[in-house]
C-alpha positions in Angstrom: -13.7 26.1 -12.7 -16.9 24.6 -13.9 -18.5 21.5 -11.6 -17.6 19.2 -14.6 -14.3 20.2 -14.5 -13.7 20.1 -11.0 -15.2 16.7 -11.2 -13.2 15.4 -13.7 -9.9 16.6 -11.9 -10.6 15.3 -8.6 -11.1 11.9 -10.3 -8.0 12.7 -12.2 -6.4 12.9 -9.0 -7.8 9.9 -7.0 -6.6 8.4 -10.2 -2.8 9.3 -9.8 -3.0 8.4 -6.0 -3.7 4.9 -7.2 -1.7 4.1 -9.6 1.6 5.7 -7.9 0.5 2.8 -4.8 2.5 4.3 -2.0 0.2 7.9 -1.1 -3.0 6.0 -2.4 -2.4 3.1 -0.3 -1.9 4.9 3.0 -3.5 7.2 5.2 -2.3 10.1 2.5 -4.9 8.5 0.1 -7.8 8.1 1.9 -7.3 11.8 3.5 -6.8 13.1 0.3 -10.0 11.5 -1.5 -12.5 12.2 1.4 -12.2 15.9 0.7 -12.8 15.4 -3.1 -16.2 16.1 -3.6 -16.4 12.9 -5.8 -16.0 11.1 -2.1 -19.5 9.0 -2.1 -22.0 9.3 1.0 -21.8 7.6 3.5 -24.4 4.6 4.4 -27.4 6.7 5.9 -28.2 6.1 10.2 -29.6 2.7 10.8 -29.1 1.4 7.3 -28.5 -1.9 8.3 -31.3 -2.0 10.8 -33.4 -5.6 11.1 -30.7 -7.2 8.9 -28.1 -9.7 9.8 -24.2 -9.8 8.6 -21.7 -12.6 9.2 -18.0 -11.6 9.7 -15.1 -14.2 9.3 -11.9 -13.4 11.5 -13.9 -10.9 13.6 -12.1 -11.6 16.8 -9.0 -8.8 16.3 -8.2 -6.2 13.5 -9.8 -4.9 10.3 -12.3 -7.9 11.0 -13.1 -6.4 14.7 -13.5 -3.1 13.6 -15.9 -4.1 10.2 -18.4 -5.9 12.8 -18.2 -2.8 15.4 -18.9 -0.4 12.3 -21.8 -3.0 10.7 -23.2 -2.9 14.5 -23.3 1.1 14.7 -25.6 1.0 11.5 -28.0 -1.0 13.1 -27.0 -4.9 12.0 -27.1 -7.8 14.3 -23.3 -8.7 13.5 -22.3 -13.1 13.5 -18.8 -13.0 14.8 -17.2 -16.0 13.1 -14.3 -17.0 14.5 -11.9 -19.4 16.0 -11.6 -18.5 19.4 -15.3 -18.4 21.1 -13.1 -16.1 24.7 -11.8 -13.4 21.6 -15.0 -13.6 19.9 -17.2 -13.0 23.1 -14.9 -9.9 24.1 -15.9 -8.2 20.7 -19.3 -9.1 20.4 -19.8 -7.2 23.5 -18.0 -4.1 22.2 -20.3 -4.8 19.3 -23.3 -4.5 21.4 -22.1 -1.4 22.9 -21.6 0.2 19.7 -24.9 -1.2 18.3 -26.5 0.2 21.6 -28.5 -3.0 22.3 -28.1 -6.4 23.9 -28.4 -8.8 20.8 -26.6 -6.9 18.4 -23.7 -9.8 18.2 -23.5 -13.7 18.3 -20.5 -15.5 18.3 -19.8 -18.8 16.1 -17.1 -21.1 15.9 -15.5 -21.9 12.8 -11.8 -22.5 11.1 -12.3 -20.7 7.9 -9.3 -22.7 6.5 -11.0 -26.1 7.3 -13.5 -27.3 4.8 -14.9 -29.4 7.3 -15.2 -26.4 10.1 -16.7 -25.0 6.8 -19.4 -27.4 6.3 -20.3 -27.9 9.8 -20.8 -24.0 10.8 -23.0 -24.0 8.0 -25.2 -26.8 8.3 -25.8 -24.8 12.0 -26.5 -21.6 10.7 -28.8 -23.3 7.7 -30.4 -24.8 10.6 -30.9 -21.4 12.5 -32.3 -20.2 9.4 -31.7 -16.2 9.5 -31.6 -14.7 6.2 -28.2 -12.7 5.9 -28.1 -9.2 3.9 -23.8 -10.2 4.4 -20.9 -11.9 4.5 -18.1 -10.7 4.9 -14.7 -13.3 3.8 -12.2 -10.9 6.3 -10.3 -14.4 8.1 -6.8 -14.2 6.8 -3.5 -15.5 7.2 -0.1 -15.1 6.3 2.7 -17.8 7.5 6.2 -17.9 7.3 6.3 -21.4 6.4 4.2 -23.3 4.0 1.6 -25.5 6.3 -1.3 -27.5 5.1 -4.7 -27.4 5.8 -6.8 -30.4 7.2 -8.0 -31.2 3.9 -4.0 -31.3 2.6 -4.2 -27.4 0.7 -1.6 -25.2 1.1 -3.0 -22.5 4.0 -3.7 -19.0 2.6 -5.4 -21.1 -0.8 -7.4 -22.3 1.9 -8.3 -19.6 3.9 -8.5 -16.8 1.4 -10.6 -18.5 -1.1 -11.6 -22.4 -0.6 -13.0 -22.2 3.0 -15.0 -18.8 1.7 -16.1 -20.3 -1.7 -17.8 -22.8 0.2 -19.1 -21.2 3.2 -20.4 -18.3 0.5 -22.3 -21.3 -1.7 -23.4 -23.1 1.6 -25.2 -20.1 3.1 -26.6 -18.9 -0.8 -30.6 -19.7 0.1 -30.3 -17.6 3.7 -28.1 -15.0 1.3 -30.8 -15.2 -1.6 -33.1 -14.6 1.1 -31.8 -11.0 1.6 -30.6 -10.1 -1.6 -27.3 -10.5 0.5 -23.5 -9.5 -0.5 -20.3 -11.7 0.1 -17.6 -9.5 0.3 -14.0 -10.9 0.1 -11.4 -8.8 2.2 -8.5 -9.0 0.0 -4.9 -6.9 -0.5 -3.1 -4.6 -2.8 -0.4 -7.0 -3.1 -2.2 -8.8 -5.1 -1.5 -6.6 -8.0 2.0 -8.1 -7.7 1.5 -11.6 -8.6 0.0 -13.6 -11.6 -3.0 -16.6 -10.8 -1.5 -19.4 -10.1 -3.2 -21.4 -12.2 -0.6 -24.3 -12.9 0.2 -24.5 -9.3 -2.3 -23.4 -7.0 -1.5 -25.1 -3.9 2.0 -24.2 -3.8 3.8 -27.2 -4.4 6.6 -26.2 -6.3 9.4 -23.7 -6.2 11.0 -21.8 -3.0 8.0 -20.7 -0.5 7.6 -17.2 0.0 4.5 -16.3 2.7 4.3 -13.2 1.5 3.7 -14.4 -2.1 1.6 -17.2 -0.9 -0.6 -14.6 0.3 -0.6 -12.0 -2.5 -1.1 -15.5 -5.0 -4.8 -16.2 -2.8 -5.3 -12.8 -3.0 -5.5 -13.1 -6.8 -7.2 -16.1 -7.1 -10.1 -13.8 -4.7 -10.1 -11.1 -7.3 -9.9 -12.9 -10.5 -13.0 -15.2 -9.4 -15.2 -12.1 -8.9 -16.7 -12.2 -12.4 -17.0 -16.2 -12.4 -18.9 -15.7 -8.8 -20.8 -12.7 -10.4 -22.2 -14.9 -13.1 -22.9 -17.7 -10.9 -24.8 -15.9 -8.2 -27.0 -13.4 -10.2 -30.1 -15.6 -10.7 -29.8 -16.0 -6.7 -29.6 -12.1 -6.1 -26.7 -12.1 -4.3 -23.6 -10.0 -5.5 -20.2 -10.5 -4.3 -17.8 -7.7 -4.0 -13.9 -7.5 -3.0 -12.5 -4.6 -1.4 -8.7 -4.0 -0.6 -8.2 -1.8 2.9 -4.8 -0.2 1.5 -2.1 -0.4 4.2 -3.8 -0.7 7.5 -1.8 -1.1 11.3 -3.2 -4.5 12.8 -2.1 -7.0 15.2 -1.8 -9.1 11.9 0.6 -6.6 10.0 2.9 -6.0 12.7 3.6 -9.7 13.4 3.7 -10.9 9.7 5.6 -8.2 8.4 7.3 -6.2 10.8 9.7 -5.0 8.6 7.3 -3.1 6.5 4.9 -2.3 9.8 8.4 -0.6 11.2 9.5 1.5 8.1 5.7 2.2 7.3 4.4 3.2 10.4 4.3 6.6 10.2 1.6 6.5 7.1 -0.1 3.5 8.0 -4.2 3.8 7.7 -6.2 3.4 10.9 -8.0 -0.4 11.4 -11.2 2.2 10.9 -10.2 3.5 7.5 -8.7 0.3 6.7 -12.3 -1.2 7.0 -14.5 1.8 5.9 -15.0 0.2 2.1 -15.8 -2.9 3.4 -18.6 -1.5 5.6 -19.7 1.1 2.9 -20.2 -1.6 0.2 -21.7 -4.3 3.2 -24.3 -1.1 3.7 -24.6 1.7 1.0 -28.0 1.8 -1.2 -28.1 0.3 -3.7 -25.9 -2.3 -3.5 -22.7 -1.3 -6.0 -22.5 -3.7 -9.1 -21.4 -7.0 -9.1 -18.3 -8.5 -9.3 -15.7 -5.8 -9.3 -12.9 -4.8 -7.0 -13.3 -1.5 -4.6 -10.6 0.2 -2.8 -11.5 4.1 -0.8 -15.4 3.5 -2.3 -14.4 3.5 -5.8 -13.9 0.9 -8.2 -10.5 -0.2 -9.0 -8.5 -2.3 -11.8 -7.9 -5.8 -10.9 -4.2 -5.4 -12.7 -1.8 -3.1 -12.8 0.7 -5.0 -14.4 0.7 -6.6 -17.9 2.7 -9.8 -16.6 -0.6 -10.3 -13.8 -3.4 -10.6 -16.3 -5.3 -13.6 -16.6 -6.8 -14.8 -20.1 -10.5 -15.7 -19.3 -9.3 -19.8 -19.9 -6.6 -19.1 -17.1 -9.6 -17.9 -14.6 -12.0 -20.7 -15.5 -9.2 -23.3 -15.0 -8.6 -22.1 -11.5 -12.4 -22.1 -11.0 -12.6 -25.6 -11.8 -9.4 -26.1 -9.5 -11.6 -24.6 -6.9 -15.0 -25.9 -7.4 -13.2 -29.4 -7.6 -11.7 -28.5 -3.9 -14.7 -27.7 -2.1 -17.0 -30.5 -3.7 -19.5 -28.2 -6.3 -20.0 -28.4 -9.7 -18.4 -26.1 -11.7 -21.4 -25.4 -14.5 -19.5 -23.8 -17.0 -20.3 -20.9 -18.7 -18.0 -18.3 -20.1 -18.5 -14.3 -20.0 -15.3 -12.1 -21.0 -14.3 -10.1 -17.4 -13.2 -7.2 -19.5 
């Protein structure tokens, strides 16, 4: 077989995985695709080296395990989080894996609290290191429907206010670096439409699990906006989905699916391997586009999920409104 054809069927085949969720969301994916030869390099040795990334929710989980894996390639890793103890604890693993003392500092910040938000900022303004990342990876998914300080419904809040903010807060230390925001989001966010008329959650029987895939859209659908927005600042922002990973925050928020999935559930290393690759790789992959296994995926998979470009900018407004910045609109088709 010809290298264009063995090309061609190995994307074919990543392809299938994908779209048939179940093997291409689990550890059957991932093991399949890294022995297609269309599986991209990894980041080279000390790629990271002299730069600085900030991590959100790095105290346990896919978060942990992105700032261990940013550390090994050399960056001095900012452990946001809301527990300084859990934060210390991994930001000495951190310096173990980075192999020197000062590979990891610890902040304190509630991702869902716009005022947390604003205040964490304003210190690392202050502090004034230029980040080549951040990485949104703080999430959240309740059984019941709780607010936020500022009154919005808690995975809105956490999956896409508090990082909108933080991400347009820090933009002059992330323009600095040509840096990259990366939102952690979730495959089950190709089961649910934007919530445009209802963002906050207000009406209609509470699900968590729906709450969660609904913020999970509203990450995805705002890459292009964000795209637009950042591109004169050279920074890019990126979303990648880990597939089904086994965390401390799967098996207490869905145990049911933790339980009968087990057996095929991707390591918290293979869960976070996109997110590092795209935090690291050279040059930085394009703008505004959703990655899953190091490859660029579809934001929908369903018909009933897509969102007209009007839909997406009314949500940005919803948003921008939220967290206090002007909206400046200007409209480019997603495609």
């Amino acid at each position: 077989m010809s290298g264009s054809l063995v090309i061609g069927a190995s994307r074919a085949l990543d392809t299938v995985l994908d779209r048939t969720v179940v093997p291409g969301f689990s550890r059957v994916g991932s093991a399949v695709r890294r022995r297609l030869p269309t599986w991209p390099d990894d980041p080279r040795p000390g790629a990271l080296a002299g730069r600085h990334v900030a991590v959100t929710g790095a105290s346990s989980g896919l978060g942990r395990r992105t700032a261990l894996d940013l550390a090994a390639l050399g960056a001095t890793v900012h452990l946001v989080v809301r527990d300084a103890a859990r934060g210390a604890r991994v930001a000495a693993e951190a310096e173990a894996a980075g192999g020197r003392d000062g590979a990891a500092r610890v902040w304190v910040c509630d991702v869902a609290d716009l005022d947390s938000v604003r205040a964490f900022s304003s210190a690392f303004l202050e502090a004034g290191i230029a980040l080549r990342g951040l990485v949104h990876n703080a999430g959240a998914l309740p059984a019941a429907r709780i607010e936020s300080p500022q009154g919005h419904e808690l995975t809105m809040a956490l999956h896409v206010l508090g990082p909108v903010l933080m991400s347009e807060l820090l933009l002059p230390l992330l323009s600095a670096d040509a840096g990259r925001v990366v939102l952690v989001t979730s495959g089950g966010m190709y089961t649910q439409a934007l919530p445009v008329d209802d963002p906050d959650f207000v009406r209609g029987e509470y699900g968590g699990a729906v709450a969660y895939a609904r913020s999970k859209r509203g990450q995805v659908e705002l890459l292009p906006v964000l795209a637009e927005r950042w591109r004169a600042s050279r920074v890019t922002v990126h979303a990648t989905h880990p597939g089904w990973a086994s965390t401390p925050g799967v098996t207490s928020s869905l145990p049911r699916f933790a339980t009968l999935m087990g057996p095929v559930l991707r390591s918290e290393s293979d869960g976070a391997d996109t997110t590092t690759w795209v935090s690291a790789v050279e040059p930085a992959p394009a703008s505004g586009h959703l990655w899953h296994d190091r490859r660029r995926r579809p934001r929908n998979m369903l018909r009933r999920t897509r969102a007209s470009d009007e839909a997406r900018w009314r949500f940005w407004e919803w948003v921008a409104d939220a967290v206090g910045v002007p909206a400046r609109r200007r409209f480019t088709r997603a495609g």
